[in-house]
N, C-alpha and C positions, 0 to 999 in steps of 0.2 A: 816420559809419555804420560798424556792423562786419560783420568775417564769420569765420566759423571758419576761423583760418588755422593755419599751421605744420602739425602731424601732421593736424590736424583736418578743414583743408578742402585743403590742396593731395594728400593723400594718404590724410585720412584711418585714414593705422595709428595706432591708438589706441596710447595709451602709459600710463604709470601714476603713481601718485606720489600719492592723496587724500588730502587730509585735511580733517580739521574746524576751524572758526573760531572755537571756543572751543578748553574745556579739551582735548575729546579724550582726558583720561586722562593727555595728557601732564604732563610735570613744568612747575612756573615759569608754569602759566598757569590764570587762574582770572575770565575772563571768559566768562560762558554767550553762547550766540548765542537768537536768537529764533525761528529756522525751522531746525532741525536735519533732517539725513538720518536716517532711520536705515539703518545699515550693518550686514548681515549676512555670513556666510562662507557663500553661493549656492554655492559651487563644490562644498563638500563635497556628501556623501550627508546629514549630517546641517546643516541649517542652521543650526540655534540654537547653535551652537559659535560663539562670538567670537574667541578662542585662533588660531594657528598650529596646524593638528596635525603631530606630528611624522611622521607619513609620507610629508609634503610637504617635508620637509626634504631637501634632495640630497646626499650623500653617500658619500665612496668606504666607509664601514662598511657601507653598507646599499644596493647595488645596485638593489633590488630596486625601490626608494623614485623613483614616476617624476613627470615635469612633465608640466605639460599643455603640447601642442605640436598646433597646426594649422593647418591649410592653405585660403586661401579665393581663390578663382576672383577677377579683380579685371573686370570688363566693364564698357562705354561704352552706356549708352543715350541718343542725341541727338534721338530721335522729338520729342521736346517741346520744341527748342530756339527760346530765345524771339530769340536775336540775331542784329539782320540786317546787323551788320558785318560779321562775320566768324565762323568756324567754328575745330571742335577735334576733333580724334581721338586716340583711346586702343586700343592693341592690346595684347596680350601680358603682362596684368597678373597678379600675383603679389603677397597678402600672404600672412605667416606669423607667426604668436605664439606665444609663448612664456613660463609661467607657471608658477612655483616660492616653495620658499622656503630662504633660504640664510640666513648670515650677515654683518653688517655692521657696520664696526669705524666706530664715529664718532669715531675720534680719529686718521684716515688724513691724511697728511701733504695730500693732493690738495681736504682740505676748509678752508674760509677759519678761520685762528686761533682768533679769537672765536666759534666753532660746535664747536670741539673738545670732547669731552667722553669721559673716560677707561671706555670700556665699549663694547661688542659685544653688537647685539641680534640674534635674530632676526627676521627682517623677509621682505615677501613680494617677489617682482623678477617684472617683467615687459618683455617685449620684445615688438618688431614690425618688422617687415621688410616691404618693401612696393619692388617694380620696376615701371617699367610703361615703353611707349613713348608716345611725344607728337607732334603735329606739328601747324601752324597753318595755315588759310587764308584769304585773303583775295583774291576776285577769283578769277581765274588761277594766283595764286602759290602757291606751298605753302612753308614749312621743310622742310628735314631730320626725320628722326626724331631726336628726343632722347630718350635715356635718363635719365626720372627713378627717385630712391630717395630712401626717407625709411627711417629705423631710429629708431626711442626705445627707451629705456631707463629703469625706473626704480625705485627701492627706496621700498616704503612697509611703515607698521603694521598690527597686526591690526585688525578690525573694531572689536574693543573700544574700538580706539583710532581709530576712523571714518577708518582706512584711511591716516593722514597719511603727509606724503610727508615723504621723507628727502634725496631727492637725487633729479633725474630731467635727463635726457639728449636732446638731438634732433639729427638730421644731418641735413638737408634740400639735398637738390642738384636743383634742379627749375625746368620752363618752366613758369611759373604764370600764367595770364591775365593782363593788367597791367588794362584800363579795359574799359567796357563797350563804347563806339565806339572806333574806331582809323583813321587817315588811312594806314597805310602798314601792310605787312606787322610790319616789326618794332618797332612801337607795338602788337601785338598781345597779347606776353605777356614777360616778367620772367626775366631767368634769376636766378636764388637758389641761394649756395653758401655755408649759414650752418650751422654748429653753434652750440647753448645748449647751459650748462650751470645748471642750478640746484639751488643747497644752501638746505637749509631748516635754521634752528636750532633746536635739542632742543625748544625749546617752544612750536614754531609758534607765534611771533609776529612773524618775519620771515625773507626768501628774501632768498638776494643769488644773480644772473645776468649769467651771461658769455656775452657775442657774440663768435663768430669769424667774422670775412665772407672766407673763399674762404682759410685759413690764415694771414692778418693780420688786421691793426686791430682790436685785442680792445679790447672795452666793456665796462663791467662798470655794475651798476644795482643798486640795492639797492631794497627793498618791504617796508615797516613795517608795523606797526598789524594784523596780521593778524588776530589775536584780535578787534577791534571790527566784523568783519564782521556783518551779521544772517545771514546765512545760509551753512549749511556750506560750504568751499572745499574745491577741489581742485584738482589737477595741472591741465590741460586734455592732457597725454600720459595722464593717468588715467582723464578720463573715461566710457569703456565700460564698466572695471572697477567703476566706482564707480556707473553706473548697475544693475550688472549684481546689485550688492549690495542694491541695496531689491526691497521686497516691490511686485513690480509687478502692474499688472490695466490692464481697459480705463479705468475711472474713476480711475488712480493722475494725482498729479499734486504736482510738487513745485520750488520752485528752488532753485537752486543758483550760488554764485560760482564760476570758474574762473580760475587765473592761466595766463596766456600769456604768455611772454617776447617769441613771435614780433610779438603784435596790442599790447603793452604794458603790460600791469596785468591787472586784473580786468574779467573782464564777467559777469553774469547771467545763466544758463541757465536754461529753463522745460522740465523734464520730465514730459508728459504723455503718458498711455496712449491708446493709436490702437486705430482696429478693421481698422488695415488688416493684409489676408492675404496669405501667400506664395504663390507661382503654384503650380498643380499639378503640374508635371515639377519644377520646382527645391525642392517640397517631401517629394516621392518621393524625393529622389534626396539631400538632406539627411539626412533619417532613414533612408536606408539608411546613410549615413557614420556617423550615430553608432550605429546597430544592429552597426555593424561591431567597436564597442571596446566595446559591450556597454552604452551610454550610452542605447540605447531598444529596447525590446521591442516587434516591431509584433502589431498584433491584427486576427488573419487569423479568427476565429471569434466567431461570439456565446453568448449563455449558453446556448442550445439547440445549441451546436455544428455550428452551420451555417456554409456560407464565408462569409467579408464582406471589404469591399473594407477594405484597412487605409489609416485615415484620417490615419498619420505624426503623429509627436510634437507633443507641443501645442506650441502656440506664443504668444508676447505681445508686442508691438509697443507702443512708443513714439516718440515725436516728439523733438528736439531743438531749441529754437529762443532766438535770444537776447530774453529780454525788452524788450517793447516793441515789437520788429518793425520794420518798412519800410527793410528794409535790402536797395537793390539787388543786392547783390557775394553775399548766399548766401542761401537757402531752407532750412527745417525740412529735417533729416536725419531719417530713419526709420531704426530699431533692431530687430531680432526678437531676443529669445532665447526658449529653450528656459523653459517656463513649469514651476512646482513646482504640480507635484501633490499631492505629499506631504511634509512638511519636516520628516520624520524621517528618509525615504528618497528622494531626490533622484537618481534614477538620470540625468537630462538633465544636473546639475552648470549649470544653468542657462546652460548653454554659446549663445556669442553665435553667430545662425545664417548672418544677414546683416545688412549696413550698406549703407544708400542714401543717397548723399550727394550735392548736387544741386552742380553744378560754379560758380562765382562767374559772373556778369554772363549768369544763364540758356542757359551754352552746353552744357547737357548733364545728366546724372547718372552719376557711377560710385555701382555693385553691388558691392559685397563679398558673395560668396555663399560660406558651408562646402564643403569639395571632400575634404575629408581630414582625420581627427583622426588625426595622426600617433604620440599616445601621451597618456594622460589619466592623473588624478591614482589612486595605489595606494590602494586600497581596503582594506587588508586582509584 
């Protein structure tokens, strides 16, 4: 059975790195897939640009030139929890992202020999940062608070090139549920202190990945055949951004492969459009954060220029779930972003609004809710 693990399920902070399971565009591979994504540049104002644009590029010539950088509320909802072992709490939580685009030397001493390859692309980077506290109970007893953090990192292509990933990064130091029942307090949850590293070569057709457990015992794994996938892959640190890149609605619906170093290989993701809606204070208070960078115009009048209540930026939801299903340890994750109205002018930048991610073995849900867009992409 699986569950969205590493960034995905113990934390959550999406990370980056997609690509596709065929050509892509890239060099050295020319095997097509049969259920392709397609991947657009959502973040721009204009969508149909596949390209990098260069005002997304960071640089000390051009000050001016900013990333997208935001801030989202990280909250515990346990109303619905189904387990009657034991219990979990979440206080004081904090993600943040971070989204650009830089350069990237593939011929850097830090990447494995046989992936070198003499040239520096442009390429898109994203980060995520994520703290929270933790603590367990069972009975009487409680834990400590523990300080979790998860950070990814990761370099991918342009859309053109269905986003592939280059290199992607995870630090995960975290008390993560261990089983669904437990006989004692600390059978109740895992502590994990692993970095990955994973390099992908020029032609996506294989990733090699390094395990660090707790600053020893490095592992290293290699993953072939990447190419004869049926269906587009990516990162699993990528996949919001790569969600975030198709053309979503209520009736969208699409799979997708993801590699995980943390769950082992690949598994199968079923992305489907949902009708579900954001609450009304947290959706007030959403679109005022992106009213704030100029990212939504609210509409406080009608066409007879009478007041009206303004009804906050559209929004589109999707589901996350691994194909096939009946997997006790996690439940469909819910996605909102900021829906395109227009895709020549894309003022929302199809900015991700929140993430609901339901905690492993039914002990809860954390809410990634928008709190802050601390600086968004120049516009010219």
């Amino acid at each position: 059975m699986k569950k969205f693990t590493g960034i995905a399920a113990i934390a959550a902070a999406a990370g980056i790195a997609v690509t596709l399971a065929g050509c892509g565009g890239c060099s050295g591979c020319n095997t097509k897939t049969v259920n392709n994504a397609l991947t657009n540049s959502n973040w721009f104002t204009g969508t149909g640009f596949k390209g990098i644009q260069p005002f997304f590029i960071l640089s000390d010539e051009h000050p001016e030139y900013t990333k997208e950088e935001i801030v989202y509320d990280v909250t515990f909802d346990n109303s619905k929890n189904q387990n009657k072992s034991y219990s979990v709490e979440y206080k004081d939580g904090s993600m943040t992202t971070e989204f650009y685009a830089t350069r990237y030397n593939l011929n850097s001493e830090n990447i494995p020999e046989s992936y070198r390859t003499d040239k520096t692309e442009v390429v898109y980077y994203y980060k995520t940062s994520m703290n929270i506290s933790v603590r367990y109970t069972k009975g009487d007893a409680s834990t400590e608070w523990f300080e979790d953090s998860v950070t990814s990192e990761c370099y991918f292509r342009a859309a053109e090139f269905a986003l592939s990933p280059l290199y992607s990064k995870q630090v995960v130091k975290s008390a993560s549920p261990k089983n669904f029942t437990a006989n004692s307090l600390e059978n109740c949850y895992e502590r994990v202190d692993r970095v990955y590293e994973n390099f992908y070569n020029d032609s996506f057709t294989e990733v090699t990945s390094y395990l660090n457990r707790g600053g020893e015992n490095e592992q290293c794994n290699v993953y072939g055949k990447i190419n004869k996938h049926k269906n587009t892959v990516f990162d699993n640190s990528s996949l919001y951004i790569a969600v975030r890149s198709m053309k979503l609605n209520e009736s969208f619906t699409q799979g997708v492969d993801i590699f995980s170093a943390m769950s082992g290989g690949f598994s199968t993701i079923n992305v489907s459009g949902s009708n579900s809606q954001l609450g009304g204070d947290e959706h007030k208070a959403i679109s005022a954060a992106l009213a704030d960078k100029g990212l939504y115009s609210p509409v406080t009048t009608d066409a007879e220029g009478n007041a009206v209540e303004d009804k906050g930026v559209p929004a589109v939801a999707v589901t996350l779930n691994y194909a096939g299903g009946g997997s006790t340890n996690g439940a469909a994750q819910t996605v909102w972003y900021a829906a395109i109205e227009n895709a020549n002018n894309n003022t929302a930048r199809t900015t991700m609004l929140k993430l609901s991610v339901p905690v492993s073995y039914g002990l809860g849900t954390l809410n990634y809710t928008l709190k802050e867009v601390k600086s968004t992409i120049w516009n010219g």
